[in-house]
C-alpha positions as CSV (number, residue, x, y, z in Angstrom):
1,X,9.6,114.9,-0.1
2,X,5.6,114.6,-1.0
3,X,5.4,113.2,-4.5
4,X,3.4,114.9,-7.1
5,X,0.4,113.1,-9.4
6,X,-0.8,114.8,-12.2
7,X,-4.3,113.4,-10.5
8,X,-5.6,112.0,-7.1
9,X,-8.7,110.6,-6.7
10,X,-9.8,109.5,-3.5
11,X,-11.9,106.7,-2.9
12,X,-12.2,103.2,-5.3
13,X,-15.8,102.2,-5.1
14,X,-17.1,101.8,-8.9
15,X,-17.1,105.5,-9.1
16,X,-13.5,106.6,-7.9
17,X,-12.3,103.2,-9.8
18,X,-13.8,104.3,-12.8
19,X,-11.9,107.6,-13.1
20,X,-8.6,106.4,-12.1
21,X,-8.7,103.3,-14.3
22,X,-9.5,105.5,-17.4
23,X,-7.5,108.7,-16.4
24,X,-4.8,105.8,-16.5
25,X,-5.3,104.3,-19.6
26,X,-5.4,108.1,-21.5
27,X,-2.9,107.7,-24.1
28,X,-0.6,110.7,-22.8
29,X,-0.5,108.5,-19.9
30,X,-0.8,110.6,-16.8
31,X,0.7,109.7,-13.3
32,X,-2.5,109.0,-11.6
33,X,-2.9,108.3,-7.5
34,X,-5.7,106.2,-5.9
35,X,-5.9,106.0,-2.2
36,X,-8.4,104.2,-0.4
37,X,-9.3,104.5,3.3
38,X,-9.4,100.6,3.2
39,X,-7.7,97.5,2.7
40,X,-7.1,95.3,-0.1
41,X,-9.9,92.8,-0.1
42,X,-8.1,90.5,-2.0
43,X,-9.3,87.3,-0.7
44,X,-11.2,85.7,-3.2
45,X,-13.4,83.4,-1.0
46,X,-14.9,87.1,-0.1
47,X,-16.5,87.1,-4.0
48,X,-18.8,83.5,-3.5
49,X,-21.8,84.4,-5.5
50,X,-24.6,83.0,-3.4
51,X,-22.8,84.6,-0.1
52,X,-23.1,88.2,-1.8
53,X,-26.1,88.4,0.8
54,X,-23.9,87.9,3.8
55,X,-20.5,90.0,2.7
56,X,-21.6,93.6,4.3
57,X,-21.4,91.7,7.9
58,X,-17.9,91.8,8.0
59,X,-17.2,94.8,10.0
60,X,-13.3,95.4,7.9
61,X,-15.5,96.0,5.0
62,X,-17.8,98.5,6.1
63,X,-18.2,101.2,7.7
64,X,-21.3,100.7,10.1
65,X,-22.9,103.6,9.8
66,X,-26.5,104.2,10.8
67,X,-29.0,106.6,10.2
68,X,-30.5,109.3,13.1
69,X,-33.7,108.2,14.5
70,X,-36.4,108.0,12.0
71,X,-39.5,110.6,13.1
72,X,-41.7,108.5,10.5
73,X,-40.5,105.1,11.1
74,X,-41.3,104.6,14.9
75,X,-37.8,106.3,15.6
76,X,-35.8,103.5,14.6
77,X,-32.2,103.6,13.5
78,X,-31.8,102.3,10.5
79,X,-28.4,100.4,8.9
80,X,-26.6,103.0,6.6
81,X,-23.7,100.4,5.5
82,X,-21.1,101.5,3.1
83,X,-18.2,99.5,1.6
84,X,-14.5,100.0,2.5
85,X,-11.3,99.0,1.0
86,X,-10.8,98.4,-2.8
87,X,-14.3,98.3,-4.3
88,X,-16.0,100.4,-2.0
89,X,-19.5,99.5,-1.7
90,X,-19.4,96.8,-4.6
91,X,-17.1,94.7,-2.4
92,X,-20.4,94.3,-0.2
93,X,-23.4,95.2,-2.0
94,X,-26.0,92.3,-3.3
95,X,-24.9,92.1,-6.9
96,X,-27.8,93.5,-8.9
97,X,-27.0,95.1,-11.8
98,X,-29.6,97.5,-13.1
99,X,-29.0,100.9,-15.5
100,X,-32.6,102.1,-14.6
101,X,-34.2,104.3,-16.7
102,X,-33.5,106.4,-20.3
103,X,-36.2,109.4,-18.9
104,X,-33.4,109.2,-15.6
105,X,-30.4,110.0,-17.7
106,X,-32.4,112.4,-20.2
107,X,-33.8,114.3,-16.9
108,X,-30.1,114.3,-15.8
109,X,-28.8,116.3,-18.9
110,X,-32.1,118.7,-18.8
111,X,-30.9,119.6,-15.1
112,X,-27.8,120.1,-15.2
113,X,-27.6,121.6,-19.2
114,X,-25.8,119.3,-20.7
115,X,-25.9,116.5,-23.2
116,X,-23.3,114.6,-21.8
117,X,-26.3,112.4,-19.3
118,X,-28.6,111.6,-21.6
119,X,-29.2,108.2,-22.6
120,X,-27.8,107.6,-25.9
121,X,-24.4,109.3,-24.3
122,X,-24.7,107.1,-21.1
123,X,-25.4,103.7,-22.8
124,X,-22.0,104.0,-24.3
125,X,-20.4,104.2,-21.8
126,X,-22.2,101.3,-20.2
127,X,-21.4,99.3,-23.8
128,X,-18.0,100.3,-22.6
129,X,-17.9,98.9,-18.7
130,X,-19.3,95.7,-19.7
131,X,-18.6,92.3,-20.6
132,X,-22.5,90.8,-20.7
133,X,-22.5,87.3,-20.5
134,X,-25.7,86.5,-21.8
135,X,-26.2,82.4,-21.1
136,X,-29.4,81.0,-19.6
137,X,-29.5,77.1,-18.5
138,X,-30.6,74.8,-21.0
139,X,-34.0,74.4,-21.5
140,X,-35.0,78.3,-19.9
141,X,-37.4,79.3,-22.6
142,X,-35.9,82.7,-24.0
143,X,-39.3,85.0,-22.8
144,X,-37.5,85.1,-19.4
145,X,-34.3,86.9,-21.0
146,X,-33.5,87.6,-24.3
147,X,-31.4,91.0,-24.3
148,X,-30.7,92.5,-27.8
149,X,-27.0,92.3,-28.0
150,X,-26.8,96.1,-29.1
151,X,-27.8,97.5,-25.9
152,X,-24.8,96.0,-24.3
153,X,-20.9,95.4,-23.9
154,X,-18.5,92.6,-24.7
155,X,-14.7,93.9,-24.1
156,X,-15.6,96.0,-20.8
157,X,-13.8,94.6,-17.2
158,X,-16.8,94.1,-15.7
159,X,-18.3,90.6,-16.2
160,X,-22.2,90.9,-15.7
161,X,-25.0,88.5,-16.8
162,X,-27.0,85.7,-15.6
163,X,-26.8,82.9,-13.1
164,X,-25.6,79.7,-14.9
165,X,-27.9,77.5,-12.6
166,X,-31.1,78.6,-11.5
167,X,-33.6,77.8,-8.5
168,X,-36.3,75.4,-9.7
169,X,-39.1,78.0,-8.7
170,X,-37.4,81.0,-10.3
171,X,-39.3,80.7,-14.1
172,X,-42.3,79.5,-12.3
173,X,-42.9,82.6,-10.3
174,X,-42.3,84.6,-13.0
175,X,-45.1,82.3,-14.6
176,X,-47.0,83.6,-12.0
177,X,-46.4,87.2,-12.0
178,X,-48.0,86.9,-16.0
179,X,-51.1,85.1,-15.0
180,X,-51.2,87.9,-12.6
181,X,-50.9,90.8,-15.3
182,X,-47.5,92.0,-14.7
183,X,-45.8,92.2,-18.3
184,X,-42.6,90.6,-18.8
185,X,-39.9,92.5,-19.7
186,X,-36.7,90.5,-22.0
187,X,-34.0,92.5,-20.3
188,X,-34.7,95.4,-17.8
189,X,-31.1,96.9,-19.0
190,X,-32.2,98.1,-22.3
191,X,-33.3,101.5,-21.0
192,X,-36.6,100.5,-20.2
193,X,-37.0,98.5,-17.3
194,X,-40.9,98.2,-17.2
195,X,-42.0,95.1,-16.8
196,X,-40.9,91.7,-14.9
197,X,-37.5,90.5,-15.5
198,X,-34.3,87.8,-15.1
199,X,-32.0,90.0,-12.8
200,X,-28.4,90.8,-14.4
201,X,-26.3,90.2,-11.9
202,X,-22.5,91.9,-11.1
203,X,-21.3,88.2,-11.1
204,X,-20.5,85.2,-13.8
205,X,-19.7,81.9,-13.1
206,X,-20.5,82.1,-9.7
207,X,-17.7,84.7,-8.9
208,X,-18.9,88.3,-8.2
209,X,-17.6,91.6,-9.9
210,X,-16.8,94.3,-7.9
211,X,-15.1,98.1,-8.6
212,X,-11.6,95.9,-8.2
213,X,-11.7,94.6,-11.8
214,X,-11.3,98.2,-12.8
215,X,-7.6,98.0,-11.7
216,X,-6.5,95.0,-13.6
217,X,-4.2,94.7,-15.0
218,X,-3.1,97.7,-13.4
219,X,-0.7,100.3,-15.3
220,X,2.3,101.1,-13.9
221,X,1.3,104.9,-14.7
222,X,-1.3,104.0,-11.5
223,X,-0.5,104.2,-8.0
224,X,-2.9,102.3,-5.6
225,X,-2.5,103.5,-1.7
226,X,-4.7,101.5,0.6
227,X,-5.6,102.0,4.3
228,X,-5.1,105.7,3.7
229,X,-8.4,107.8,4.6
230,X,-8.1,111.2,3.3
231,X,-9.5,113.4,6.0
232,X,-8.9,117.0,4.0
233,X,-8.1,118.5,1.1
234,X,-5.1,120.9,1.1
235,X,-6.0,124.3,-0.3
236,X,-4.0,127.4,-1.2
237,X,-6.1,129.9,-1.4
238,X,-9.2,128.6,-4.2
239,X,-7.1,126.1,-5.3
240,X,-7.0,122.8,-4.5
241,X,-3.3,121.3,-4.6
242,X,-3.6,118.1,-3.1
243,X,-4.6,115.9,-0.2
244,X,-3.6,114.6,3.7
245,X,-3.9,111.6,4.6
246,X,-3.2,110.7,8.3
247,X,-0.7,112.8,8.3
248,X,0.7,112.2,4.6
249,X,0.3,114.9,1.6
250,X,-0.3,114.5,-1.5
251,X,-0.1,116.4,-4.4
252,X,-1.5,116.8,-7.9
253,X,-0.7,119.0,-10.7
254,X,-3.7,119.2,-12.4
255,X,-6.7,117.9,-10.5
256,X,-7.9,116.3,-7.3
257,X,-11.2,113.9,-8.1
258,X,-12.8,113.2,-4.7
259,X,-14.9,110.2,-5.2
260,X,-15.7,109.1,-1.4
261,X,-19.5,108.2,-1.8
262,X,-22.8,110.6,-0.8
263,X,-21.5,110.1,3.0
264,X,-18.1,110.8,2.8
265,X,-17.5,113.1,0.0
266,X,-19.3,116.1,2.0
267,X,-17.3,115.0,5.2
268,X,-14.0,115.7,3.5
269,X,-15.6,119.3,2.3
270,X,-16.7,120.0,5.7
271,X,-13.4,119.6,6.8
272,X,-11.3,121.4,4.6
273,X,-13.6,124.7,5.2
274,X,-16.4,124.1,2.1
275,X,-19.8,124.0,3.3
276,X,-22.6,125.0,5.5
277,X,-20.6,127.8,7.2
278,X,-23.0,127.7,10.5
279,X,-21.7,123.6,10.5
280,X,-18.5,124.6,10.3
281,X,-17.9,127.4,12.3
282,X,-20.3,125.5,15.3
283,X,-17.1,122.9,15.1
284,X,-14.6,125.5,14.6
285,X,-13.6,124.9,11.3
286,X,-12.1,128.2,9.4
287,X,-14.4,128.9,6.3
288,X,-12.6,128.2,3.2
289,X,-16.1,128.6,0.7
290,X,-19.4,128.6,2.2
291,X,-21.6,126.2,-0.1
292,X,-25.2,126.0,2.0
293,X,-25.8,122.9,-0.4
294,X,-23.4,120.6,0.6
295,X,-24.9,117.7,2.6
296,X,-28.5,118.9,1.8
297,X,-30.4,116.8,-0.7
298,X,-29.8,113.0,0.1
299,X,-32.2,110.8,-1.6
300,X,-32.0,107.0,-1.2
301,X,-34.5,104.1,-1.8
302,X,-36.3,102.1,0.7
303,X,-37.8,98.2,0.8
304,X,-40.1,96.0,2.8
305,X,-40.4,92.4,2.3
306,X,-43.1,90.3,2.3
307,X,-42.5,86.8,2.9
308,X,-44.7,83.6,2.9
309,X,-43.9,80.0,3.6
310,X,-44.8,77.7,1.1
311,X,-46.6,74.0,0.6
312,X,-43.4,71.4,0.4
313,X,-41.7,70.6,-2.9
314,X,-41.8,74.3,-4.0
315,X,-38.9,75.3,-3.3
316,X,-35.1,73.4,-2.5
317,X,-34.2,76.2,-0.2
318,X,-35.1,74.0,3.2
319,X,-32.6,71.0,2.2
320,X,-29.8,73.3,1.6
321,X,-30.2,76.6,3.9
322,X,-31.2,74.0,7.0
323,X,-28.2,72.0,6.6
324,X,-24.7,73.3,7.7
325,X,-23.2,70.4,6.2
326,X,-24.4,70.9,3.0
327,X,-23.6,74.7,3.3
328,X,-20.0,73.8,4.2
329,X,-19.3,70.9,1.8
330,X,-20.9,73.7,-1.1
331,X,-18.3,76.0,-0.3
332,X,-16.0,73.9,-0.6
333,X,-16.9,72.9,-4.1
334,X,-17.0,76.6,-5.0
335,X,-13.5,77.1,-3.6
336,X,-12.3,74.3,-6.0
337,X,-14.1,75.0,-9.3
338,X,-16.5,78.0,-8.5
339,X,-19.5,75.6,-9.2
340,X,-22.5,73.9,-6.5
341,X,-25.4,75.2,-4.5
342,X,-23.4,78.2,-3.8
343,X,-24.2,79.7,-7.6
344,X,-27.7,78.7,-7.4
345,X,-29.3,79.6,-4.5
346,X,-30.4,83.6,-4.1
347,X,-27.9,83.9,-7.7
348,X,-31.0,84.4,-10.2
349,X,-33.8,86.6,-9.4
350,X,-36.4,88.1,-10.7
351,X,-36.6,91.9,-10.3
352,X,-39.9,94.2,-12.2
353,X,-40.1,98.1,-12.2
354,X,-44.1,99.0,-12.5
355,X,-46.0,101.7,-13.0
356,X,-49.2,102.8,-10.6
357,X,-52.2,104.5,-11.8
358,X,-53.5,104.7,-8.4
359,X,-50.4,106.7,-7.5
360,X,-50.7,109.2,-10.3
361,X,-54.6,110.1,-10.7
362,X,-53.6,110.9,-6.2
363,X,-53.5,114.7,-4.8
364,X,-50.1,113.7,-3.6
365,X,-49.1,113.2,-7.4
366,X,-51.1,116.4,-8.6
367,X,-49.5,118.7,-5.8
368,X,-46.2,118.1,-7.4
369,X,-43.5,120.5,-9.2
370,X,-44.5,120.2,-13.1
371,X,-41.3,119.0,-14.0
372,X,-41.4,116.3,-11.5
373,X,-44.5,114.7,-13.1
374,X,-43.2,115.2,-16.3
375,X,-40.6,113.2,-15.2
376,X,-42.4,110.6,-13.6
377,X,-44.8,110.1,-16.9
378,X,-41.8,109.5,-18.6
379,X,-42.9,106.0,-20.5
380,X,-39.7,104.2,-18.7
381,X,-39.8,105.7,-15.6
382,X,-41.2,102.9,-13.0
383,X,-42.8,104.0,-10.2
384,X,-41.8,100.9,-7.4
385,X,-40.0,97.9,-7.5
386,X,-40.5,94.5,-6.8
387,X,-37.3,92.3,-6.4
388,X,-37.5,88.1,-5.8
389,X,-36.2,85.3,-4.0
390,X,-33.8,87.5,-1.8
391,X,-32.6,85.3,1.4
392,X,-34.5,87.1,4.0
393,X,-33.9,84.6,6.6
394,X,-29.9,86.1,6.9
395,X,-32.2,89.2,8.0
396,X,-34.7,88.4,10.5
397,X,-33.8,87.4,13.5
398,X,-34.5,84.2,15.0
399,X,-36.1,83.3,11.6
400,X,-37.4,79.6,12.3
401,X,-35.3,76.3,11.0
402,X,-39.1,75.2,10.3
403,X,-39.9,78.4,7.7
404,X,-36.7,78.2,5.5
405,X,-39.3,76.7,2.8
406,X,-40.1,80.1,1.7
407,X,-41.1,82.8,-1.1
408,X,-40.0,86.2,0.1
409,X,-40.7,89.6,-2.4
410,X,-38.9,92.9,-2.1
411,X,-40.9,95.8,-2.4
412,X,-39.0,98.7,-3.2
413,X,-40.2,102.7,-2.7
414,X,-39.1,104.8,-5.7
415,X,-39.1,108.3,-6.8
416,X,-39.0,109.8,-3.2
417,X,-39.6,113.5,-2.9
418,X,-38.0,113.5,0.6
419,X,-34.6,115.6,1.0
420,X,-32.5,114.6,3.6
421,X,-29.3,115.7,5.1
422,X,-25.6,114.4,6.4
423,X,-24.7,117.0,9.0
424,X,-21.4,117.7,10.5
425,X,-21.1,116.6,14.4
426,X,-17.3,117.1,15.2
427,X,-14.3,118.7,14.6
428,X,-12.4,115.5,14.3
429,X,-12.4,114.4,10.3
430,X,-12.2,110.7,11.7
431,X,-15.9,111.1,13.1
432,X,-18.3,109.9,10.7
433,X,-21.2,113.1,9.7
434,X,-24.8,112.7,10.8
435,X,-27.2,110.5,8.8
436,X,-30.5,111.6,8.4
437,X,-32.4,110.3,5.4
438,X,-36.2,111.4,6.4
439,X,-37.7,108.3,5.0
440,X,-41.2,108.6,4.7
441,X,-41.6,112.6,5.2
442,X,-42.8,113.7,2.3
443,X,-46.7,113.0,1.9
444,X,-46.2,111.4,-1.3
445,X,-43.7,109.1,0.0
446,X,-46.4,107.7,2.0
447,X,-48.6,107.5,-0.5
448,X,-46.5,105.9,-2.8
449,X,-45.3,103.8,0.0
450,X,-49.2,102.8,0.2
451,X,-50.1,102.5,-3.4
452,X,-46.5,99.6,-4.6
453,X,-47.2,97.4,-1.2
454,X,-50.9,97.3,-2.3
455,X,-49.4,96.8,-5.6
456,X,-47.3,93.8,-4.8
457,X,-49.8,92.4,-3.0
458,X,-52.8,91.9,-5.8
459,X,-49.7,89.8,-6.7
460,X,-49.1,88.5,-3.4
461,X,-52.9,87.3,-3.5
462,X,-53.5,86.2,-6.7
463,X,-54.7,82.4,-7.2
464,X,-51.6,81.3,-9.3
465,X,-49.2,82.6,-6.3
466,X,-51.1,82.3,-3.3
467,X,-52.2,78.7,-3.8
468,X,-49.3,77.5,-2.9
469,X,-48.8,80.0,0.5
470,X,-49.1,78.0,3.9
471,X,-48.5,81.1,6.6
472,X,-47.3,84.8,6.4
473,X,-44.2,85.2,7.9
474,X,-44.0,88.9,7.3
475,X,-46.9,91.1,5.8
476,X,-49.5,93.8,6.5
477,X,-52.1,92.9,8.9
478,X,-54.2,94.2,6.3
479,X,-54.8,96.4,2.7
480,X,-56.0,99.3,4.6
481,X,-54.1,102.0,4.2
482,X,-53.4,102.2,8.0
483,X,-51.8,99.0,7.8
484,X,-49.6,99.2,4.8
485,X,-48.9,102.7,5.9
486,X,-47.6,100.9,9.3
487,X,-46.3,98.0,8.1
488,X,-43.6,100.5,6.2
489,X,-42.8,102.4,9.4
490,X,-42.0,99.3,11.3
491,X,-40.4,97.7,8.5
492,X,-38.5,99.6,6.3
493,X,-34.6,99.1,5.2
494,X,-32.1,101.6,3.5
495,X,-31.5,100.4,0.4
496,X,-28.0,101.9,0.3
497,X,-28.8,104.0,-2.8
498,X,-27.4,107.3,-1.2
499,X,-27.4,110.2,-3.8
500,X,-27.8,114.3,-4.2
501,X,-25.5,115.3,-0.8
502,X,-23.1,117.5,-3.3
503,X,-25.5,117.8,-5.6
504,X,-24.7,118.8,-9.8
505,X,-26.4,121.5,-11.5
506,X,-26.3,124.9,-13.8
507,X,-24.7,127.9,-12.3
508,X,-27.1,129.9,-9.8
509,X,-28.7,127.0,-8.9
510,X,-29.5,127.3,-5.2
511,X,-29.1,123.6,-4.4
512,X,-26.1,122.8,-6.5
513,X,-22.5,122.7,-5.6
514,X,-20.9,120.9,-8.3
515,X,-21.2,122.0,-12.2
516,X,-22.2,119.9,-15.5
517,X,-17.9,119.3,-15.8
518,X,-17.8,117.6,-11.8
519,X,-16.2,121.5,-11.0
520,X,-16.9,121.8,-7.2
521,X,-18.3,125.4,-8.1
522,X,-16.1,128.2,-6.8
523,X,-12.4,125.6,-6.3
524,X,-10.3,125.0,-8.8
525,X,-8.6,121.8,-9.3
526,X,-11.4,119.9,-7.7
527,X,-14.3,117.4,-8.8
528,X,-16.3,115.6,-7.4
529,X,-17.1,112.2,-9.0
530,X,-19.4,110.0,-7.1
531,X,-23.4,109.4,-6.5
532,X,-23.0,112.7,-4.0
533,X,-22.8,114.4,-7.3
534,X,-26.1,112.9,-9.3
535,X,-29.4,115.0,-9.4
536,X,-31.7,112.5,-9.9
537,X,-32.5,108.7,-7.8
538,X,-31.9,106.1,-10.5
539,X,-34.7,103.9,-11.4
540,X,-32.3,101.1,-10.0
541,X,-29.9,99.8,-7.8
542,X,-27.0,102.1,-8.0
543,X,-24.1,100.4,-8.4
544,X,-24.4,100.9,-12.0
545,X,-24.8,104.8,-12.2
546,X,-21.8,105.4,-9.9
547,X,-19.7,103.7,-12.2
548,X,-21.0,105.7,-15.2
549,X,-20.8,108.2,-12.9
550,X,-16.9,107.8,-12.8
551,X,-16.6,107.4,-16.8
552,X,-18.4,110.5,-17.6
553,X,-16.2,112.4,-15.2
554,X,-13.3,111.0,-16.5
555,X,-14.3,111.9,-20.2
556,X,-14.3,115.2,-19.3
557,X,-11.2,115.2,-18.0
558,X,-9.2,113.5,-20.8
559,X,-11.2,115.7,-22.9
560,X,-10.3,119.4,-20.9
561,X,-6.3,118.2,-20.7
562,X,-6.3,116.4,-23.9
563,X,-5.0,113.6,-22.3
């Protein structure tokens, strides 16, 4: 006989951890199942701090997916990688740690109606997540990062903070981004990220923090199923009653919490009748619920680097990154005592959220929705990114053994106005759905595409930086706008921010599917508690809203059952 759970949530990246941890921990103490289409990834060499870069390459840890052919990025298919197995995408992303904006989480509540987002509501719950470690090396003069211990946690499971050893060039760069007239900003996690920052990371003491620390110590009152994808929901009638999973069912009693990400969450929809009902009837899928909005609306950001070698003795990366030995002998050292080269190199960054006049006075900004610019003139709402000493050469091919002395920048595309869509492509739930972000569609994409590389390079060329430059390993050929414009197309990356595919807003709207409480709209016993769900792009890397993503839903459910 199928057990029965009085909850199931499917999926344990941060946001599906997040709900099943706390649904858990409730004080009535409910009988709560997690399955997970992965495995365990309990091996802890797969948490080395300075290899957080290289983690998404192994192929039992993600999914692989890729995007359709790009119409405005010389029809190139781009990597679309998603985590699987305990952790979900934490297990493999790069470890920043950002909350983004308060005007993000206060446009969240105005959306959707409720009070619940906004940011006094949402740092809480952060406060909650959290264990900030807030250590910088000796002798790191506190203007680099000196967060205000009220805007953050120290109980929460997940360990964030800074890198206890720090590349040589790191302060100096961000020296350089002052003399430049960047401002600096004392910790981009306060809810305002304006200005140039030390990066939080998702790691201390040179091990990384993943969605997995959620779980431990895990109640017995929690069930964990691994290498169970769930391929549909099981419905009777408007209700949904539980789950299969390759050929297993599942069942809950109160609620099923589907918290697959923005590319899977829709996929197990599509297949269990809710969605586009042209999609599913092409595929012949029996229409439980037709929901037109379901896949429509992904939103995700996009980078380009820049990268420059520079004059010897400015950086240490050569000695190290050119010599396996070293590499090897490093891990070792980090296997013993979680210590060396291996918690230093690409561990502290600097990362800076700016805002661009040239962007706003443009006829791309003026030809927007009212509320969007509102939004956007919000005082801590950044309009681009740049990100610093990322480890490109892991990401170009046949980078040279002669370049590895290098400075590489991260420019980062915020605020896209683009829709795109995941689309169904088979009546088999195995098959992943169609990927098609439309980067770079929307004309003020492009232009803000133009205006933060132009941007990031009046940094890139000012004297204090540039001095020390030798060659240009990747750049624009130029500061026309042809060029940067081109440079994007041939250049740009996902940065695996998917959002917006089941999208969460007030009854009637056209585009939602999913209400203020996570209630697919028109199913009972469903939610959906993931980034598919969240109607606005974070100013940030994501990580961090799925997993408040996963609290808030989880609130609302121990508050609804009185758990």
């Amino acid at each position: 006989m199928a057990t029965t759970y009085d909850f199931i949530v499917v999926g344990s990246g941060p946001s599906g951890s997040a709900v099943a941890a706390s649904l858990a921990q409730a004080s009535s103490r409910p009988k709560v199942l997690l399955l997970e289409a992965g495995s365990n990834n309990e091996d802890r060499n797969l948490r080395v701090d300075g290899q957080r870069w290289l983690t998404f390459q192994n192929k039992e840890m993600n999914w692989g997916y890729k995007t359709t052919s790009q119409d405005h990025c010389n029809d190139r298919e781009i990597d679309y990688s998603r985590g699987k197995g305990i952790g979900g995408s934490s297990a493999i992303n790069f470890g920043v740690y950002s909350v983004g904006a308060r005007g993000d989480y206060d446009e969240w509540a105005r959306i959707v109606g409720d009070d619940a987002y906004r940011w006094d509501r949402m740092q809480a719950r952060y406060k909650s997540l959290e264990t900030f470690h807030n250590d910088i090396p000796a002798g790191i003069d506190k203007k680099y990062a000196n967060p205000k211990a009220s805007d953050h946690g120290t109980s929460g499971p997940l360990h964030v903070g800074f890198a206890s050893e720090w590349e040589r060039d790191v302060p100096a760069m961000i020296d350089d981004f002052e003399r430049a007239g960047f401002p600096l900003n004392p910790d981009h996690n306060s809810g305002n990220p304006i200005g140039m920052s030390m990066l939080i990371n998702s790691s201390y003491k040179g091990l990384r923090s993943t969605a997995a620390d959620l779980l431990v110590p895990r109640p017995d009152n929690l069930t964990v199923i691994v290498d169970a994808p769930v391929q549909r929901l099981i419905l009777k009638g408007k209700n949904a009653v539980g789950v299969e999973s390759k050929g297993n069912q599942y069942f809950a009693a109160k609620e099923v919490v589907l918290s697959a990400g923005a590319l899977d969450t829709p996929k197990i929809l599509m297949h269990s009748g809710i969605g586009p009902a042209n999609q599913l009837e092409a595929h012949n899928i029996p229409v439980v619920l037709p929901v037109p909005a379901i896949g429509r609306g992904l939103r995700d950001h996009c980078f380009v680097p820049l990268v420059y070698t520079r004059v010897k003795g400015d950086t240490d990366r050569a000695a190290f990154y050119g010599d396996q030995k070293k590499m090897d002998e490093a891990l070792e050292r980090w296997k013993h005592d979680s210590t060396g080269p291996w918690t230093k190199f690409a561990c502290q960054l600097g990362v800076g959220w700016f805002k661009l006049d040239q962007l706003v006075s443009s006829k791309e900004f003026q030809a927007l929705p009212d509320d969007e610019k509102k939004y956007l003139l919000h005082e801590t709402v950044p309009h681009y990114e740049i990100l610093t000493h990322f480890p490109v050469h892991w990401f170009i091919p046949q980078f040279p053994e002669s370049a590895l002395n290098y400075s590489c920048l991260l420019v980062f595309l915020y605020n896209a106005q683009t829709r795109g869509e995941v689309l169904l492509q088979s009546s088999d739930p195995d098959v992943p759905l169609r990927f098609d972000p439309k980067f770079l569609a929307h004309p003020f994409d492009r232009r803000a595409a133009i205006e933060s590389l132009r941007d990031a390079l009046r940094f890139a060329n000012s004297d204090s930086y540039k001095k020390n430059n030798l060659a240009d390993v990747a750049a624009p050929k130029s500061d026309s706008e042809e060029d940067l414009l081109e440079y994007w197309t041939q250049n740009v990356s996902s940065s695996w921010h998917m959002t917006g595919t089941v999208k969460m807003g007030k009854p009637g709207d056209l585009d939602a599917a999913v209400d203020a409480q996570f209630k697919l709209i028109g199913i009972n016993g469903l939610r959906i508690a993931d980034l598919s769900v969240v109607p606005v792009l974070a100013s940030c890397h994501t990580q961090a809203v799925a997993y408040v993503t996963g609290l808030t839903c989880a609130d609302k459910l121990i508050e609804e059952y009185k758990l």
